[in-house]
C-alpha positions as CSV (number, residue, x, y, z in Angstrom):
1,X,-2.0,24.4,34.2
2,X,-1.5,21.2,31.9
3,X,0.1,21.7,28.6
4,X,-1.6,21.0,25.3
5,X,-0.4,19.8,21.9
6,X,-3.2,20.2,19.3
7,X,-2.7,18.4,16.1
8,X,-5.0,19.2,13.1
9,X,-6.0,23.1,13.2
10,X,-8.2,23.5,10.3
11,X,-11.5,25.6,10.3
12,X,-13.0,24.4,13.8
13,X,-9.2,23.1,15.2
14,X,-8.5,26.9,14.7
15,X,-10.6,28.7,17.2
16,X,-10.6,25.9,20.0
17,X,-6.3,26.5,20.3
18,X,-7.8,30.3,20.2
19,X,-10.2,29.6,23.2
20,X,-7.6,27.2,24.8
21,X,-5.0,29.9,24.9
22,X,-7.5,32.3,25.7
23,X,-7.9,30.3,29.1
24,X,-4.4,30.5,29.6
25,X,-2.9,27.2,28.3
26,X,-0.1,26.5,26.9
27,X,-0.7,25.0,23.3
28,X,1.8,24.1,21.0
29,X,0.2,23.0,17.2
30,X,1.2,21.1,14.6
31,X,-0.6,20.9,11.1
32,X,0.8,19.7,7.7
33,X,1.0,23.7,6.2
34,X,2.2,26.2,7.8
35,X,1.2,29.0,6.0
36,X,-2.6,27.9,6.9
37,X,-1.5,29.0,10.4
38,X,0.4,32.2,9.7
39,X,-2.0,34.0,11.8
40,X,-2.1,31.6,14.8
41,X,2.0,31.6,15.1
42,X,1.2,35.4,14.9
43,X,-0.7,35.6,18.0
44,X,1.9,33.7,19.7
45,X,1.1,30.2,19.3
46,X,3.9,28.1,19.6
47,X,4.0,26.0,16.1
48,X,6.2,22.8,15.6
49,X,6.9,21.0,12.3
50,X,6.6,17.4,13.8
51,X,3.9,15.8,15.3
52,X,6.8,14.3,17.7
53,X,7.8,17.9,18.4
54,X,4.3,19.1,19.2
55,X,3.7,16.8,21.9
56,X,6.9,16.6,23.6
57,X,6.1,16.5,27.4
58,X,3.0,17.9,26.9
59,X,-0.1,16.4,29.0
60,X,-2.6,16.5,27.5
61,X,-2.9,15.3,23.3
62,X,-6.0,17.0,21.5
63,X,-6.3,16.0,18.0
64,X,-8.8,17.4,15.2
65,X,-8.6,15.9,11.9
66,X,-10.3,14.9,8.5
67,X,-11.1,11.3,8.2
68,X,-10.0,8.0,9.9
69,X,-7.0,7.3,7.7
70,X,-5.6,10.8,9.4
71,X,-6.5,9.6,12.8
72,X,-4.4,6.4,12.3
73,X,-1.5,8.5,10.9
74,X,-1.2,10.8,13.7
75,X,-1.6,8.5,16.6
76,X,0.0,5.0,14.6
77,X,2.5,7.2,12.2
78,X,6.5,6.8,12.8
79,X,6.4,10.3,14.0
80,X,2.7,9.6,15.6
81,X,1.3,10.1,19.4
82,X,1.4,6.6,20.0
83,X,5.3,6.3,20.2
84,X,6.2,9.5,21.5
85,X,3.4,10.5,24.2
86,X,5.0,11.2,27.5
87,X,3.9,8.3,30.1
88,X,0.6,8.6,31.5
89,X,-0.4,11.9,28.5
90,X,-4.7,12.0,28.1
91,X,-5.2,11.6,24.3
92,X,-8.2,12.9,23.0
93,X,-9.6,12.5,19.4
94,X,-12.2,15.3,18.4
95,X,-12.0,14.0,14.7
96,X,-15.2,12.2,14.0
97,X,-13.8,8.7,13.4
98,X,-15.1,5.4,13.3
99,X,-15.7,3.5,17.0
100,X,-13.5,0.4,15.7
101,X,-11.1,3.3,15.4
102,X,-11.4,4.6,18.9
103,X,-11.8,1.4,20.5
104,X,-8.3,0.2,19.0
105,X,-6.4,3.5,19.8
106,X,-7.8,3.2,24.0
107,X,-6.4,-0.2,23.7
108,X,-3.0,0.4,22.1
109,X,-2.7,4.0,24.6
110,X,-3.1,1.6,27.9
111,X,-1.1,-0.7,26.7
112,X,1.8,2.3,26.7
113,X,-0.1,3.7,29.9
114,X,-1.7,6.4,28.2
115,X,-5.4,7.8,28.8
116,X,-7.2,7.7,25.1
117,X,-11.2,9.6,25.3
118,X,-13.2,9.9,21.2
119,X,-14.4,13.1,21.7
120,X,-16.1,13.8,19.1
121,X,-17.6,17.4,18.7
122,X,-20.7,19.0,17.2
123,X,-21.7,23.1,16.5
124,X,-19.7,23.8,13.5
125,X,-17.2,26.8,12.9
126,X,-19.7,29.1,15.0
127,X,-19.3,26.7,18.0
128,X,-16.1,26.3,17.7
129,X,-15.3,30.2,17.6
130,X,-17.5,30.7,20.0
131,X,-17.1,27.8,22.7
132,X,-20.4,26.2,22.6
133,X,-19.7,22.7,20.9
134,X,-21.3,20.2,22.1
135,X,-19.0,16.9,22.5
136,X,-19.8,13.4,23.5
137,X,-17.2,12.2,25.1
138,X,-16.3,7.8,25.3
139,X,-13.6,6.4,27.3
140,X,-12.9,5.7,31.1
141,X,-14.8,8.3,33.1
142,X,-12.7,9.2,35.9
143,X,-10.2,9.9,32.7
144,X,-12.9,12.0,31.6
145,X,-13.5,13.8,35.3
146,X,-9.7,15.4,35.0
147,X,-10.2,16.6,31.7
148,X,-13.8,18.4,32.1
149,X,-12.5,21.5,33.2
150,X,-10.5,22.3,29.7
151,X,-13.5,20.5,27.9
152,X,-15.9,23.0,29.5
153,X,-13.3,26.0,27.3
154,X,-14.3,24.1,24.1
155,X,-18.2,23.2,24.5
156,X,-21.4,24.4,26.4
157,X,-22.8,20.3,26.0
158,X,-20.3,18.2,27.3
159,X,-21.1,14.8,27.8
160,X,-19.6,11.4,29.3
161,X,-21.6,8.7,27.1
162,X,-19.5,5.6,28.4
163,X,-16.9,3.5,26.9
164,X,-14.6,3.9,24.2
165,X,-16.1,4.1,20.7
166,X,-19.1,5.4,22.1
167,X,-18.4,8.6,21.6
168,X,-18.3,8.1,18.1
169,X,-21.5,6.0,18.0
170,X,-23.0,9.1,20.0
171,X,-21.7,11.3,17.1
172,X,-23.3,9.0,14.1
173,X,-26.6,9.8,16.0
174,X,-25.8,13.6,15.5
175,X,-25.2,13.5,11.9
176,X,-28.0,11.2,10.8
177,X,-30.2,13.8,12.2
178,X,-28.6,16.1,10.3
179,X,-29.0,14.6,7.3
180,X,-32.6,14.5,7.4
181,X,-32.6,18.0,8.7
182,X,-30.5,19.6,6.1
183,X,-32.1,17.9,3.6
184,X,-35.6,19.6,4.3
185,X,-34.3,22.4,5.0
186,X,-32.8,23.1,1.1
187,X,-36.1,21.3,0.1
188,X,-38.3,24.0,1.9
189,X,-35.9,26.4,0.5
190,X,-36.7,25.2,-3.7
191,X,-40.3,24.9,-3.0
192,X,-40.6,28.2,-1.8
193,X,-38.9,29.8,-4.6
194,X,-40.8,27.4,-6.9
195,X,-44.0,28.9,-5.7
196,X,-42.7,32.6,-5.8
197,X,-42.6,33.3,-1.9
198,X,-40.6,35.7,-0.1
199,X,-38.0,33.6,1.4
200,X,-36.9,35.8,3.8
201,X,-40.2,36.0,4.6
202,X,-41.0,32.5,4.9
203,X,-37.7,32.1,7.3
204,X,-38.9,33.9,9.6
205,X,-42.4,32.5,9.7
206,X,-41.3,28.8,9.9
207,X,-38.2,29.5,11.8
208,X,-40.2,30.4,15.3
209,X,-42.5,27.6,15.3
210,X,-42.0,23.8,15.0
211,X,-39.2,23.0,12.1
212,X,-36.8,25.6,14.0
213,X,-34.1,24.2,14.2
214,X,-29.8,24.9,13.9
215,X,-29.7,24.4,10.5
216,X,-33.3,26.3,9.3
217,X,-31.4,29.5,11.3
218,X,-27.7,29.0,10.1
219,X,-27.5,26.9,7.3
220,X,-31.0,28.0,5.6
221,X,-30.4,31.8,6.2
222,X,-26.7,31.3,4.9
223,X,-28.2,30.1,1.9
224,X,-30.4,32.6,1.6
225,X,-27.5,35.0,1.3
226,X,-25.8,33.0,-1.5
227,X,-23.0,32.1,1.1
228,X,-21.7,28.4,0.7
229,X,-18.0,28.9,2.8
230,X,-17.9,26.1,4.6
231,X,-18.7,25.9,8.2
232,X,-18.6,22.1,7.6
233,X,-16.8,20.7,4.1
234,X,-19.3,18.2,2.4
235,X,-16.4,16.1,2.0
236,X,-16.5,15.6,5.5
237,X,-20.1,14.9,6.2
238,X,-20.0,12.7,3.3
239,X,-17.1,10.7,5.5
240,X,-19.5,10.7,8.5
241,X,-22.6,9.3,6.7
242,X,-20.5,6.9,5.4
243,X,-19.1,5.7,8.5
244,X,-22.6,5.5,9.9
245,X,-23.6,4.0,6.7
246,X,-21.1,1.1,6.8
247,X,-21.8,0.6,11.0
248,X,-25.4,-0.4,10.1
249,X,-24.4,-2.8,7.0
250,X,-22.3,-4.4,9.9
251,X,-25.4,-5.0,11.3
252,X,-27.7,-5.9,8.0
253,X,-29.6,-2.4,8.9
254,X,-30.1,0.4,6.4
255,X,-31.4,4.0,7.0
256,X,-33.1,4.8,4.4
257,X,-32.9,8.9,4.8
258,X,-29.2,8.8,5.5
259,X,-28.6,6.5,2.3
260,X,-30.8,8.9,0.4
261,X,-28.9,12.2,1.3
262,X,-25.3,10.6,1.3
263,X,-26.8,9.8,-2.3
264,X,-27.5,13.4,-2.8
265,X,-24.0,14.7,-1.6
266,X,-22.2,12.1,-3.3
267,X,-23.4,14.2,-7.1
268,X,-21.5,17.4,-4.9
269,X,-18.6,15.3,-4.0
270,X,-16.1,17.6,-5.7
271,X,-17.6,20.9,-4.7
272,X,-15.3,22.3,-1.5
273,X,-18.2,24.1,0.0
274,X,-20.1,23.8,2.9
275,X,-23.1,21.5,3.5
276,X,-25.4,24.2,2.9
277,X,-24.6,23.9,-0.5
278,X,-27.0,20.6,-1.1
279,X,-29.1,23.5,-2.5
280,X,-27.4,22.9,-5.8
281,X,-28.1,19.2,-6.1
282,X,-32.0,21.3,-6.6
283,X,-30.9,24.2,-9.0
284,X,-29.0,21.4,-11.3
285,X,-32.9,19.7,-11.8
């Protein structure tokens, strides 16, 4: 079986090395502190204080990390994939980046003949733990063929949308629904206890009929319960909508929902919860 390096284990990175080993891979890790993966190294996950360590000979390169600027120092760094990726190594970016981004990194892997696929990935910590992402995958596609079977560990969805950066676009898609969606969701949730309803009541009426949705039944009944640990850090979604934000002004567009909830986050910016937690931006009226 191919041998993974995964670079970036944080809240989701976590359980898809957990599932990968589960499947009987080999996965070696590297993330900047170590005692946030005590309990990985415990379970006999092989850790590695350099990124050039962690992916020594290994072949295949799974990355999963905060925002763009971490992208570029992974795969651009000194230490980074780029300049120490064994000949002919499959990168693959599950961060959700920016397509320029992506785009660049395919380029500068061919050029070293590396394989380079944006996967970005979609489900939160619950599809994560329990290996039912969905990921949208952009790149070359018989790239994407030999790579399927150890994508299929990770995600229930998993897509080949077409060439490099696409993946990404395909992932800006995904979060401007979101937006909206989490948006009326913690709306429904103040007018309901504005008017005095039951709201556990009123979550199971509307959650069965036509505004179901993933967010009404996880993030709506998690706030329900007063819990706001993040399955997904604001900070993060507030780097998405920004990215798809800033690949519209490319193109003179605006989206007037997404620039109205980024808005909204933006007042939460320093809050290190999850994006359930828009509910506040409502209790602070």
């Amino acid at each position: 079986m191919e041998k993974i390096g995964f670079i970036g284990v944080g809240v989701m990175g976590k359980s898809m090395v957990r599932n990968l080993k589960k499947a009987g891979y080999y996965v070696s890790i590297y993330t900047r502190t170590k005692d946030k993966v005590v309990d990985l190294i415990e379970e006999g996950i092989d850790w590695q204080d350099t990124i050039k360590d962690c992916i020594h000979d290994k072949d295949i390169i799974m990355t999963m990390v905060g925002y763009p600027s971490d992208v570029e120092a992974v795969y651009y760094g000194e230490d980074g994939i780029l300049n120490h990726a064994k000949e002919n190594a499959i990168l693959i970016d599950f961060t959700t980046s920016s397509p320029a981004l992506a785009q660049k990194i395919y380029q500068d892997a061919k050029a070293k003949h590396l394989s380079s696929l944006d996967a970005p990935v979609s489900g939160g910590d619950i599809g994560a733990k329990n290996g039912t992402l969905s990921i949208m995958i952009g790149g070359d596609q018989d790239c994407f063929n030999k790579v399927n079977p150890i994508l299929q560990v990770l995600g229930k969805s998993i897509q080949y949308v077409g060439q490099a950066g696409l993946g990404q676009h395909t992932k800006m898609t995904n979060q401007i629904v979101i937006a909206g969606n989490i948006a009326g969701v913690v709306e429904a949730i103040h007018y309901a206890r504005a008017v005095g309803l039951d709201t556990d009541m009123m979550m199971k009426c509307i959650s069965q009929g036509a505004a179901a949705s993933w967010q009404l039944e996880h993030n709506g009944q998690a706030i329900l319960e007063n819990n706001f640990e993040p399955g997904f850090y604001i900070k993060h979604f507030i780097k998405d909508m920004k990215i798809a934000q800033k690949e519209m002004s490319d193109e003179d567009i605006h989206l007037k929902v997404l620039d109205t909830v980024l808005k909204m986050y933006e007042e939460l910016a320093e809050n290190e919860k999850g994006t359930q937690a828009l509910i506040h931006y409502y209790e602070k009226e």
